[in-house]
TORMAR-148160 format. One record per residue (C-alpha): residue number from 1; x, y, z; residue in one letter. Coordinates in steps of 0.05 Angstrom, whole numbers, padded with zeros to 5 digits. Layout:
<sites>
k, u, v, w, r
NUM, X, Y, Z, A .
...
</sites>
This chain:
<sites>
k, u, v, w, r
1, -01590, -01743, -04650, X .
2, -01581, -01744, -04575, X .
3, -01603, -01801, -04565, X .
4, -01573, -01845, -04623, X .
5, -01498, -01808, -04600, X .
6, -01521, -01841, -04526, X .
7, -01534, -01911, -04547, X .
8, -01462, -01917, -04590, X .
9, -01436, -01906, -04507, X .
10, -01412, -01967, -04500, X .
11, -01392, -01993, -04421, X .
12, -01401, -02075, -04440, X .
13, -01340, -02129, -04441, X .
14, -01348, -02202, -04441, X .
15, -01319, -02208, -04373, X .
16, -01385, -02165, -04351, X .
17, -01429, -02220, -04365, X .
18, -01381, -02264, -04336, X .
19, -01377, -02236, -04280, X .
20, -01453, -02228, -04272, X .
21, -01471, -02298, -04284, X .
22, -01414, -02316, -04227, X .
23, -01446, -02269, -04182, X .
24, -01514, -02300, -04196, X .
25, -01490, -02371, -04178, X .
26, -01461, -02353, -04111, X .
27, -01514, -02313, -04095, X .
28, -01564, -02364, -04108, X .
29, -01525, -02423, -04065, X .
30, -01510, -02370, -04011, X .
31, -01590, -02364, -04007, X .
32, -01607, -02434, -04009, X .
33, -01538, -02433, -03958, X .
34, -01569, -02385, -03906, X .
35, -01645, -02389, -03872, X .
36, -01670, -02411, -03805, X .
37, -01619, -02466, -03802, X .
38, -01554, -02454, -03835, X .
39, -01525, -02509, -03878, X .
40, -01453, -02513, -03899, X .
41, -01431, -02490, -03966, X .
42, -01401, -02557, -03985, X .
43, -01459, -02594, -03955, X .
44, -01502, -02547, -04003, X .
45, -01456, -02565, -04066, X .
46, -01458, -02644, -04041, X .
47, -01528, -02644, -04044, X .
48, -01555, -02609, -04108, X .
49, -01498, -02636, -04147, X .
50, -01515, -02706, -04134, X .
51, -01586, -02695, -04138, X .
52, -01574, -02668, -04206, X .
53, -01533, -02739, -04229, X .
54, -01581, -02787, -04189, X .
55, -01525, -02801, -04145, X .
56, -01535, -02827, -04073, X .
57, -01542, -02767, -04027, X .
58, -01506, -02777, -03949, X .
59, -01547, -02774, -03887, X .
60, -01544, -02709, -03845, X .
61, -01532, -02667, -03895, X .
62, -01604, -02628, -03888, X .
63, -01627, -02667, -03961, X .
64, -01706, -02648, -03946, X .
65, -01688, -02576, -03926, X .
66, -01648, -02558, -03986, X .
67, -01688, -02599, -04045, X .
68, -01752, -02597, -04024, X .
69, -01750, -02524, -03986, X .
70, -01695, -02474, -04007, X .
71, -01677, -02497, -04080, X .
72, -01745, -02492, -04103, X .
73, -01757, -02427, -04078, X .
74, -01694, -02394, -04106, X .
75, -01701, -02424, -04174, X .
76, -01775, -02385, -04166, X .
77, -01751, -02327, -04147, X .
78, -01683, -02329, -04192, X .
79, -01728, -02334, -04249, X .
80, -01780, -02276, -04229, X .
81, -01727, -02239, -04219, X .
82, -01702, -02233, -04283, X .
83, -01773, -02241, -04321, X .
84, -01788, -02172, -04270, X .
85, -01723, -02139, -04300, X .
86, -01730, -02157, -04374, X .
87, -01802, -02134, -04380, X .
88, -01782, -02068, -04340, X .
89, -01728, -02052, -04386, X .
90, -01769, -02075, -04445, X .
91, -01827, -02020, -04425, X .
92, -01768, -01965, -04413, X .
93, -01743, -01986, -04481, X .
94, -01809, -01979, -04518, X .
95, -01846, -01921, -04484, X .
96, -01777, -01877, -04468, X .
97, -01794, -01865, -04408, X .
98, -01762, -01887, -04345, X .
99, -01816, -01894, -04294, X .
100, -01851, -01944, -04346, X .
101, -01852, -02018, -04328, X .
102, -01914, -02071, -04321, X .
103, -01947, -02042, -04256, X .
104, -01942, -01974, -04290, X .
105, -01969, -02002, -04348, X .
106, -02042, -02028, -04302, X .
107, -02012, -02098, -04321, X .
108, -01989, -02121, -04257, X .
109, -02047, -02099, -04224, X .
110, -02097, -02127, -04271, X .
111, -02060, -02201, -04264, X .
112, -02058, -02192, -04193, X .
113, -02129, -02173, -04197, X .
114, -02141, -02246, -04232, X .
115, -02106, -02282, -04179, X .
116, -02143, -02252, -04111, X .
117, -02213, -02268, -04154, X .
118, -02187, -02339, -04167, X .
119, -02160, -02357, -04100, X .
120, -02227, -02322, -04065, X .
121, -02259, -02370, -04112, X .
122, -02220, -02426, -04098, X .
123, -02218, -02438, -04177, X .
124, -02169, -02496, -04194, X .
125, -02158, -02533, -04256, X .
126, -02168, -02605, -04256, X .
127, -02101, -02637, -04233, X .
128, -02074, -02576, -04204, X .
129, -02082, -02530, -04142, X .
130, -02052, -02472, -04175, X .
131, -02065, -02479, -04249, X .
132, -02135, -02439, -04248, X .
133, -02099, -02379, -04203, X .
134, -02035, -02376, -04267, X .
135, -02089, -02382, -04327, X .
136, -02131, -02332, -04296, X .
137, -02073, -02279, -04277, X .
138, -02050, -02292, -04345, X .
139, -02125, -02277, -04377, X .
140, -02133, -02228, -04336, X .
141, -02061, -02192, -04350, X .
142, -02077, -02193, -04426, X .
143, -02146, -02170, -04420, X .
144, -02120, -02107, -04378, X .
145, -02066, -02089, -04437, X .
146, -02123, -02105, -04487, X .
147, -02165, -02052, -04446, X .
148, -02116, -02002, -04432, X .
149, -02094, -02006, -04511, X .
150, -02164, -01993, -04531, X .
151, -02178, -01932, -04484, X .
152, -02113, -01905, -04501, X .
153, -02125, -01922, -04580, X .
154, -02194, -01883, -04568, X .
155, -02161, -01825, -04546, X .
156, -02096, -01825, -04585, X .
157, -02097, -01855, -04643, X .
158, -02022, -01855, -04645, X .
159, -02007, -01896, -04590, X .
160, -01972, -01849, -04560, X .
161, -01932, -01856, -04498, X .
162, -01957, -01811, -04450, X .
163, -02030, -01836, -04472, X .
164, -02013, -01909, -04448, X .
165, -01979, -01903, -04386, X .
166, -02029, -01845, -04367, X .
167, -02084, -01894, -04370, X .
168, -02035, -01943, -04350, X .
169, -02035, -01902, -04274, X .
170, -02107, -01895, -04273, X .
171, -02127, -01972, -04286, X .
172, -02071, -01989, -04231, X .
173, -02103, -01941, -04183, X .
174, -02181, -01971, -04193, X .
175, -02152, -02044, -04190, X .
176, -02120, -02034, -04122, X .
177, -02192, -02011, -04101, X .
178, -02225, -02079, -04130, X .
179, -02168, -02116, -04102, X .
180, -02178, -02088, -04022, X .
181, -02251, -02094, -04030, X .
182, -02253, -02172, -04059, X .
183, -02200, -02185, -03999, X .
184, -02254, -02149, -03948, X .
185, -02309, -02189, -03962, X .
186, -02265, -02255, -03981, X .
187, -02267, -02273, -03902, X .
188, -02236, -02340, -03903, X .
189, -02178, -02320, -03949, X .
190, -02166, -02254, -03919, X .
191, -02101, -02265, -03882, X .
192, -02072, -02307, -03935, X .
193, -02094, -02259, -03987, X .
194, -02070, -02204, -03957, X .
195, -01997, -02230, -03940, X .
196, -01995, -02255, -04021, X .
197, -02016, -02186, -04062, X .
198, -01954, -02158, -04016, X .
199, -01905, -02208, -04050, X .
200, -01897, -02283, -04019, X .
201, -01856, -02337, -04052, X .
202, -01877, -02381, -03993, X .
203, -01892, -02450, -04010, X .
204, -01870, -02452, -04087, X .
205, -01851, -02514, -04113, X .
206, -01805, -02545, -04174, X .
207, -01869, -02548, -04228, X .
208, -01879, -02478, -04219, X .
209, -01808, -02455, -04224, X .
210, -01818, -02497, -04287, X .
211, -01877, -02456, -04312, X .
212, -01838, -02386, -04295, X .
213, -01776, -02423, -04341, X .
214, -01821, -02434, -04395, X .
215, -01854, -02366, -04393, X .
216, -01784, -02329, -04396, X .
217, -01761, -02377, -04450, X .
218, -01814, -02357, -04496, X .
219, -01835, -02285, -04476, X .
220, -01761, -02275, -04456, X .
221, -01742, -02295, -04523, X .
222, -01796, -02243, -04562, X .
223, -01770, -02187, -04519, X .
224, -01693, -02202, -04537, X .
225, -01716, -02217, -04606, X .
226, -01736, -02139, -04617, X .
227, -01677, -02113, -04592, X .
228, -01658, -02072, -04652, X .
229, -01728, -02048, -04653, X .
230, -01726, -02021, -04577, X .
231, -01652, -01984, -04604, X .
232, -01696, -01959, -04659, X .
233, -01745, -01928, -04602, X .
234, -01690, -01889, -04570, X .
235, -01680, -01849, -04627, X .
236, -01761, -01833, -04630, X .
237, -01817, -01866, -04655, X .
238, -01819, -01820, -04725, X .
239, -01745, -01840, -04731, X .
240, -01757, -01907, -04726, X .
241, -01815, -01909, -04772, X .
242, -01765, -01884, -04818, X .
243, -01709, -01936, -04821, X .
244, -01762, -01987, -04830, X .
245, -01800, -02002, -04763, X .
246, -01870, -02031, -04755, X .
247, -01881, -01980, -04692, X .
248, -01954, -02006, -04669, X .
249, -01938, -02077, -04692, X .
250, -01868, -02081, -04639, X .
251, -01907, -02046, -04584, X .
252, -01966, -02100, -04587, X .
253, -01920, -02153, -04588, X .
254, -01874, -02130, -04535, X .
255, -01933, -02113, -04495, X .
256, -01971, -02179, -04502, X .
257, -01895, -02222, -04490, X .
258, -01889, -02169, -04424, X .
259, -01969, -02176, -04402, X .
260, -01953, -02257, -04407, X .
261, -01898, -02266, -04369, X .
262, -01923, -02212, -04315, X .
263, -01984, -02250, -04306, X .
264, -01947, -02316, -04293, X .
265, -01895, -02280, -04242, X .
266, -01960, -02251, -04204, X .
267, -01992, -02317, -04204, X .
268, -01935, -02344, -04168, X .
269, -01909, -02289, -04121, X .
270, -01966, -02245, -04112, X .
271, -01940, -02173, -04131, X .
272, -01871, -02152, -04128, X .
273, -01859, -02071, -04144, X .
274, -01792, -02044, -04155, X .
275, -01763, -02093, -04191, X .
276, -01781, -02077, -04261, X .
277, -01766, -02001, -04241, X .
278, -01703, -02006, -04217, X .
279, -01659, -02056, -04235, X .
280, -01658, -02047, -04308, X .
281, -01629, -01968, -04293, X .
282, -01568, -02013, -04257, X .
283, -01559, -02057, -04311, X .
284, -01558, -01995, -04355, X .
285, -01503, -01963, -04318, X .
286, -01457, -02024, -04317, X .
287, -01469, -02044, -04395, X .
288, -01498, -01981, -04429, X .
289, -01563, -01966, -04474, X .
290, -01555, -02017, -04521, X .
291, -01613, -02063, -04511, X .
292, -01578, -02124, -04545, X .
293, -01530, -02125, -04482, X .
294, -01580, -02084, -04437, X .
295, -01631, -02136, -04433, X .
296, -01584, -02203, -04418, X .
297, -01553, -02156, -04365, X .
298, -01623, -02136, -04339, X .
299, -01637, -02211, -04329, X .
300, -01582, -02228, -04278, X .
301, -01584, -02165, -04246, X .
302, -01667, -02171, -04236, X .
303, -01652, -02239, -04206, X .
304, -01594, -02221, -04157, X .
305, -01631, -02163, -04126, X .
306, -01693, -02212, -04116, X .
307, -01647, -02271, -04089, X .
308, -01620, -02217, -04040, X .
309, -01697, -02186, -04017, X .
310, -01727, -02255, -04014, X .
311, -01662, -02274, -03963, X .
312, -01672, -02212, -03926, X .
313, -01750, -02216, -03919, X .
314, -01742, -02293, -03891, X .
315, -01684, -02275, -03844, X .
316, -01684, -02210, -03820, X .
317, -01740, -02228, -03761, X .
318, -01726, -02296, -03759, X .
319, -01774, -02338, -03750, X .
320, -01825, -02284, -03779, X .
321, -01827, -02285, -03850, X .
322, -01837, -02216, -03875, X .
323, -01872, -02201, -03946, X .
324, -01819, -02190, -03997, X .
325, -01859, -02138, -04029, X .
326, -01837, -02098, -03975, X .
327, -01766, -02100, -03976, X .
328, -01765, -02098, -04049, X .
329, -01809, -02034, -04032, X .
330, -01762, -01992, -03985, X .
331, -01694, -02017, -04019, X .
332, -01730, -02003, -04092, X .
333, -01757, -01938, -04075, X .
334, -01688, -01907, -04035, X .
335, -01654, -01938, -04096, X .
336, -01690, -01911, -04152, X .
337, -01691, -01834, -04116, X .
338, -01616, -01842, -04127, X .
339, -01621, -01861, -04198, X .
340, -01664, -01814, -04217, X .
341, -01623, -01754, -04185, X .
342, -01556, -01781, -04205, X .
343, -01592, -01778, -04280, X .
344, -01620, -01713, -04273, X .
345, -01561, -01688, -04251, X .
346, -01517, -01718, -04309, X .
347, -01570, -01695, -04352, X .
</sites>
């Protein structure tokens, strides 16, 4: 009963997701604003807007650096941003548990896993330079969930929680093993490969921020589709059974939209920790429980924070490029001490 009198806590007003979605826009022209050579605000504006109506575009205002370059890159990382966030509050939702998100899960690791074999490999798809690394992070991310469900089915029968991210840990631990050794032998790759697993959106282009739309449309959509069954988990999984919920039927499909759109964030940013763990506790504070307004508010605030860590990790040691893995690392892990001891405390 605790938990249903906690989710009728209600902190949400339209002029939060207003707000939000303003904050997202700024922050996403101030990044595309701000690198190695700073471009103008109203330059910035100029350009993208006119792009965006096939209108002429003025000379010297940096047209290659912000189209071709920045915008790209922060429509990527906008976009994994927010598919990061939703699947970590999705995982929270379902198993009750805050530590839970994809990389707890073994799903982050196991697409990230799929990746480093196909780059070693140098597997491509017809057409494509990057097509065989997504299709194989994406296999690769479903066949982990497939084979952490089945060892944790073979154990618990129930599904439960604890059983799943348990494994979860264990499956993450032996992947990072595969992953080093595949990078020590993969000679030719090894610099690149290394830089990548630690995060990189380096390079990303407007097909692939295409790809990472589509994903969140579609796997996005599932997850915010089961929002009343993820309300339904707060109140326990017995509970739930009770007013009507298919309990092994919404964790397989959240967990197969999640594993999905994990693998094709991976598959374009290499792995990116924190994000999934962290921001969706913000999002919580500023909007409450309620997954029907927790999850939209996850989004945005999964694809600031990432806007913001990108920025820093290609700025702060200028010209150096710095993994963003690691920034999202040191800011994620300070951050979620906090939230973790300010709930504790509360609690």
């Amino acid at each position: 009963m605790k938990d249903a009198r906690i989710l009728k806590r209600e902190r949400f007003t339209p002029l939060t997701y207003a707000l939000l979605a303003a904050a997202l826009l700024l922050t996403m022209i101030f990044c595309v604003c701000v690198g190695s050579v700073r471009i103008s605000f109203s330059d910035t504006v100029t350009v993208i807007w006119r792009a965006l109506w096939g209108q002429p575009i003025p000379q010297g205002t940096a047209k290659n650096i912000i189209l071709n370059v920045r915008l790209p890159r922060v429509l990527c990382v906008t976009l994994s941003g927010a598919a990061l966030s939703l699947c970590g509050a999705a995982m929270q939702g379902l198993l009750r548990n805050p530590l839970a998100d994809g990389s707890t899960m073994g799903v982050s690791s196991g697409a990230a896993l799929g990746a480093v074999i196909a780059m070693a490999a140098g597997f491509t798809l017809p057409g494509s330079n990057y097509g065989g690394v997504m299709v194989t992070a994406m296999a690769f991310a479903f066949g982990s969930l497939v084979l952490i469900l089945s060892l944790a089915f073979a154990l618990d029968r129930s599904l439960a929680t604890n059983s799943i991210i348990l494994i979860g840990v264990i499956f993450t631990m032996f992947i990072s093993s595969v992953i080093s050794l595949i990078i020590t032998f993969a000679s030719d790759h090894t610099r690149s490969l290394a830089f990548w697993t630690l995060g990189s959106f380096s390079g990303v282009n407007y097909t692939q921020a295409g790809l990472l739309f589509l994903a969140l449309a579609v796997c996005g959509g599932v997850i915010i589709g089961h929002s009343r069954e993820l309300n339904a988990f707060a109140i326990g999984e017995d509970n739930a059974r009770h007013i009507g919920v298919n309990v092994k039927r919404v964790k397989l499909v959240i967990l197969i939209a999640v594993s999905m759109l994990i693998g094709v964030c991976v598959s374009v940013s290499g792995t990116v920790s924190f994000v999934g763990l962290v921001m969706p506790h913000i999002a919580r504070m500023l909007v409450g429980p309620n997954h029907k307004r927790l999850l939209p508010a996850s989004l945005f605030s999964g694809a600031i924070f990432l806007l913001l860590a990108d920025l820093t990790a290609r700025t702060l040691v200028s010209p150096i490029e710095l993994s963003i893995g690691v920034v999202t690392s040191i800011v994620g892990a300070v951050a979620f001490v906090i939230i973790f001891y300010r709930t504790r405390k509360a609690g």
